[in-house]
C-alpha positions as CSV (number, residue, x, y, z in Angstrom):
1,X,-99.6,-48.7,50.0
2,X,-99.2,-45.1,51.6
3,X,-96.5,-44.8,54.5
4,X,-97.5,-42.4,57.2
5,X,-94.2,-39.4,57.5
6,X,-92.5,-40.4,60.8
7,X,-92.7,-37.9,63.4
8,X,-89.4,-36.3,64.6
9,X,-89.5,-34.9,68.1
10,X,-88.2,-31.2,68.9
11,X,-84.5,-31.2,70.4
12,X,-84.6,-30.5,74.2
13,X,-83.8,-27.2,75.7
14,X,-81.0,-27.4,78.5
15,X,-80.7,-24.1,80.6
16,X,-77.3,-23.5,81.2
17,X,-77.1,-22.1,84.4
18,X,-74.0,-19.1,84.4
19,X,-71.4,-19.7,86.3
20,X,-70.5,-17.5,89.3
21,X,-67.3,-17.1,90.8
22,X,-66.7,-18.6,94.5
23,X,-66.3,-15.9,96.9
24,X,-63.0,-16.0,98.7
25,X,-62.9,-18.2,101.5
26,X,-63.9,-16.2,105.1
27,X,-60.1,-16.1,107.0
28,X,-57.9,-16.9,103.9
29,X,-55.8,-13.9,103.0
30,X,-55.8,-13.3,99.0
31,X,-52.5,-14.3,97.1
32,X,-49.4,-12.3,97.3
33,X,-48.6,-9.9,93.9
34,X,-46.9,-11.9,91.6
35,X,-47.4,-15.2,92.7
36,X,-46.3,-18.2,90.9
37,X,-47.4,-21.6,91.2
38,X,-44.1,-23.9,91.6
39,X,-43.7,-26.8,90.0
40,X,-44.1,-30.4,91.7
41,X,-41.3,-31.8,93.8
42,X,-37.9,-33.5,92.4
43,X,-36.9,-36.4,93.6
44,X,-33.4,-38.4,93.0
45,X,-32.2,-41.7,94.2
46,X,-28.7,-42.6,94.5
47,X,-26.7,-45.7,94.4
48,X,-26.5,-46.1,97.6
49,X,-30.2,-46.0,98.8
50,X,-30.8,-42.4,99.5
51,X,-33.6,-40.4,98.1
52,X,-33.2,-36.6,98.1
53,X,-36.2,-33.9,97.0
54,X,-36.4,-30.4,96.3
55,X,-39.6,-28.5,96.3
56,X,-40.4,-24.9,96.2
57,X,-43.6,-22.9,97.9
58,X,-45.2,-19.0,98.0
59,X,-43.0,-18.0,95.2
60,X,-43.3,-14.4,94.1
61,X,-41.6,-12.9,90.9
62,X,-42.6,-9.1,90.1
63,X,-41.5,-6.6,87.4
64,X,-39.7,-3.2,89.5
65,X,-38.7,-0.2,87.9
66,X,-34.7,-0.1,87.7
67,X,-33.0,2.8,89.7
68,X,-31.3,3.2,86.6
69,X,-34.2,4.6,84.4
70,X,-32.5,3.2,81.7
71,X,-35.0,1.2,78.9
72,X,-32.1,-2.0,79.0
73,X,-32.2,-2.8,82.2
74,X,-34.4,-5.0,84.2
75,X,-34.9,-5.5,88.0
76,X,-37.5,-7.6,89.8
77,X,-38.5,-8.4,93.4
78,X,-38.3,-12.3,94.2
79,X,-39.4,-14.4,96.9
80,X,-40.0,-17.9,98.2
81,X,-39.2,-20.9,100.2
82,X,-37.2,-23.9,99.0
83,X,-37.1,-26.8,101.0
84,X,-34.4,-30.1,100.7
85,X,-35.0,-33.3,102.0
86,X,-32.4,-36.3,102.6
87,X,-33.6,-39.5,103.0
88,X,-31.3,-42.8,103.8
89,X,-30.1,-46.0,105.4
90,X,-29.7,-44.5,109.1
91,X,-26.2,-46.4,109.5
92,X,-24.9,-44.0,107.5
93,X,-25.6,-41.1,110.2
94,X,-26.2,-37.4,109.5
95,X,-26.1,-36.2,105.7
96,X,-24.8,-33.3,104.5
97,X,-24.5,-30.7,101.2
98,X,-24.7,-27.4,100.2
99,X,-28.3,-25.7,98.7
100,X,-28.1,-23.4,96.2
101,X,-31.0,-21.0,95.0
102,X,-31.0,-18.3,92.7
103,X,-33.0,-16.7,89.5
104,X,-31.9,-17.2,85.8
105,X,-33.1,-14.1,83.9
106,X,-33.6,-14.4,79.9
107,X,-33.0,-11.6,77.4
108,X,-34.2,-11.7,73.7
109,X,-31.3,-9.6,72.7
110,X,-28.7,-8.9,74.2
111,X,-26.1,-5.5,74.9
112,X,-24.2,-6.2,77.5
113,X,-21.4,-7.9,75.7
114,X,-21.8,-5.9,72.1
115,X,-20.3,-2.1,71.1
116,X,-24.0,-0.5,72.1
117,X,-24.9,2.3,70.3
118,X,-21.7,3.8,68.1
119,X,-21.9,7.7,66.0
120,X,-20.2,7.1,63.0
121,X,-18.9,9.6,60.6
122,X,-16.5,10.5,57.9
123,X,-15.2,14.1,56.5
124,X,-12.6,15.1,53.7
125,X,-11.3,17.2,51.3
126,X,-11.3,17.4,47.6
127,X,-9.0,19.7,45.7
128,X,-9.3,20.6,42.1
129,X,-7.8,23.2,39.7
130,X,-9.7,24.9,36.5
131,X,-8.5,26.9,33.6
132,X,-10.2,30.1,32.6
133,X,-9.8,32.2,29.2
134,X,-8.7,29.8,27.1
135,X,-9.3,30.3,23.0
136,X,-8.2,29.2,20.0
137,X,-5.5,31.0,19.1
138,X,-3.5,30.4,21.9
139,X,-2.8,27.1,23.9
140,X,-1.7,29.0,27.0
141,X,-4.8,29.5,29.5
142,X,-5.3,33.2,30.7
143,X,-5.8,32.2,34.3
144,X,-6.9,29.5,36.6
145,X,-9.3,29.0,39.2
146,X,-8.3,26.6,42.1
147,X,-11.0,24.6,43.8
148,X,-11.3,22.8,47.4
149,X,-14.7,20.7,48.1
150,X,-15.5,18.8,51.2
151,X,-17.3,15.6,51.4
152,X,-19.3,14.6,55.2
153,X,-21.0,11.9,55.8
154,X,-22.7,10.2,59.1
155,X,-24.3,6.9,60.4
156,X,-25.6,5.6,63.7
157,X,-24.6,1.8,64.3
158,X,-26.2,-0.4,66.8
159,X,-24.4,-4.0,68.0
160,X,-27.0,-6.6,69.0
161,X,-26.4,-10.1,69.9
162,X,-28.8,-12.9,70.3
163,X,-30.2,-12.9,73.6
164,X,-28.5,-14.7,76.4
165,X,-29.6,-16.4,79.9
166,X,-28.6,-14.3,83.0
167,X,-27.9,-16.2,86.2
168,X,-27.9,-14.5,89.4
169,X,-27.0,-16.3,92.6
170,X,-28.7,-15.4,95.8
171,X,-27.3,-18.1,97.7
172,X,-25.5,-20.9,98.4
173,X,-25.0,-22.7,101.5
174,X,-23.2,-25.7,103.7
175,X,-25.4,-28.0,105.5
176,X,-25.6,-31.3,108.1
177,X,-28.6,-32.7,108.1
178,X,-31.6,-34.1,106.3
179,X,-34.1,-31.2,106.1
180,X,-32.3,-27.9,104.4
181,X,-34.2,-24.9,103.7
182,X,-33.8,-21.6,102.0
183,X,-36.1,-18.8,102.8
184,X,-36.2,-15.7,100.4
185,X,-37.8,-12.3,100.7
186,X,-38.2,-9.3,99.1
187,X,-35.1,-9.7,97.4
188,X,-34.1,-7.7,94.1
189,X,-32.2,-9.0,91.1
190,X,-30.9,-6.8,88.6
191,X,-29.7,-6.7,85.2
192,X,-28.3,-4.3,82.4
193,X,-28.0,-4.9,78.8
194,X,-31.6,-7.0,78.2
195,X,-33.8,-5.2,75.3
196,X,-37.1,-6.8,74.4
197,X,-39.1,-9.1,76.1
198,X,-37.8,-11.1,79.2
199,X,-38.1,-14.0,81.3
200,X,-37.5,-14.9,84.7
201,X,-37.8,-18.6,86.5
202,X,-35.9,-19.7,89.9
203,X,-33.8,-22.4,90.6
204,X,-32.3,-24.4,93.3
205,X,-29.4,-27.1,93.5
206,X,-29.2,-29.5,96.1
207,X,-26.0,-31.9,96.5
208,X,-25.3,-34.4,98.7
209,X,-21.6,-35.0,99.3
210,X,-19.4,-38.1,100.8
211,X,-16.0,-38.6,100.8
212,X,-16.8,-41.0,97.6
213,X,-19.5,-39.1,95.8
214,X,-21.9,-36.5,95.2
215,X,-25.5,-36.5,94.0
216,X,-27.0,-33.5,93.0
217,X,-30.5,-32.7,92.8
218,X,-31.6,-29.6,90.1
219,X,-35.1,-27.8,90.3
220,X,-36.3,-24.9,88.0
221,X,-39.2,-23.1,88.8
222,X,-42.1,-21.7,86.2
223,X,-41.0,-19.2,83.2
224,X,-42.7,-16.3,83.6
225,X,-42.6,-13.5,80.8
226,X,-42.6,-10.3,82.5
């Protein structure tokens, strides 16, 4: 018996419509330079029933050249707003801390704490004495010829260390309350001594203190490589 060939259909087209970007919503100003999305809240509950949070919004980290000129050192122009939040049993009336923010700074190698960049060099003196005219028939020489030669040699030495994490404080400051906040603005951190790439993140400490205890709460923002 003959078997008729089974027919196989064509595969089906799919236009694949391009995508356009969305035009910037009318009334909503454009990003900031160097913006950086923070990460989500932190959150920390304590023994004794209070929940504290630390969050960070419109952070800004961007790359400045250093007054300096100088190819080791690195400077950059920060912002942002870091916001604390206390939460407990009311009987214990108003909280109160400190809130700490700052920017940790990351070198791949390090000079700050290493001899630099040394010139190295050594020089001396050879003397030496020959003996001229001398034959067979007599052992005594007929004259000598004194010699002085000078040796000089150079070297450039460079001490690198492995690279090292910078921290650099902005602030740190005594609260009563439940709703402490830090508001920073174009504010420039500095360092000398980085060489190769670098990185930059914030962070922010918030503590909680009794006369019995203290809880404290630790955020770090985004790495960014700059």
């Amino acid at each position: 018996m003959a078997t008729a060939p089974s027919a196989v259909a064509d595969p089906e087209v799919v236009a694949i419509e391009p995508v356009v970007a969305e035009a910037p919503l009318e009334g909503v100003p454009p990003p900031p330079d160097g913006a950086v999305v923070s990460p989500p809240p932190r959150t920390l509950t304590t023994p004794d029933g209070w929940t504290l949070t630390l969050a960070a919004k419109d952070e800004t980290q961007v790359a400045s050249a250093p007054l300096t000129t100088a190819l080791s050192s690195r400077e950059y122009v920060v912002g942002g707003t870091f916001n604390g939040s206390l939460d407990g049993p009311s009987s214990d009336g108003d909280p109160g801390g400190t809130i700490e923010v700052g920017y940790q700074i990351g070198c791949g190698i390090d000079m700050s704490t290493s001899n630099g960049v040394t010139l190295a060099g050594t020089a001396g003196l050879n003397s030496s004495i020959g003996i001229l005219g001398t034959d067979v028939a007599s052992p005594l020489p007929e004259g000598i010829l004194p010699g002085v030669g000078a040796n000089i040699g150079g070297g450039v030495t460079v001490g690198l260390k492995p690279g090292i994490i910078n921290t650099v404080p902005v602030t740190k400051k005594e609260f009563e309350g439940s709703e402490p906040w830090v508001m920073i603005s174009n504010f420039h951190v500095k360092i000398d001594g980085c060489v190769g790439e670098s990185f930059i993140r914030s962070y922010a400490f918030l503590t909680r203190s009794t006369r019995m205890s203290d809880a404290i709460l630790a955020y770090y923002g985004e790495t960014k490589v700059v």
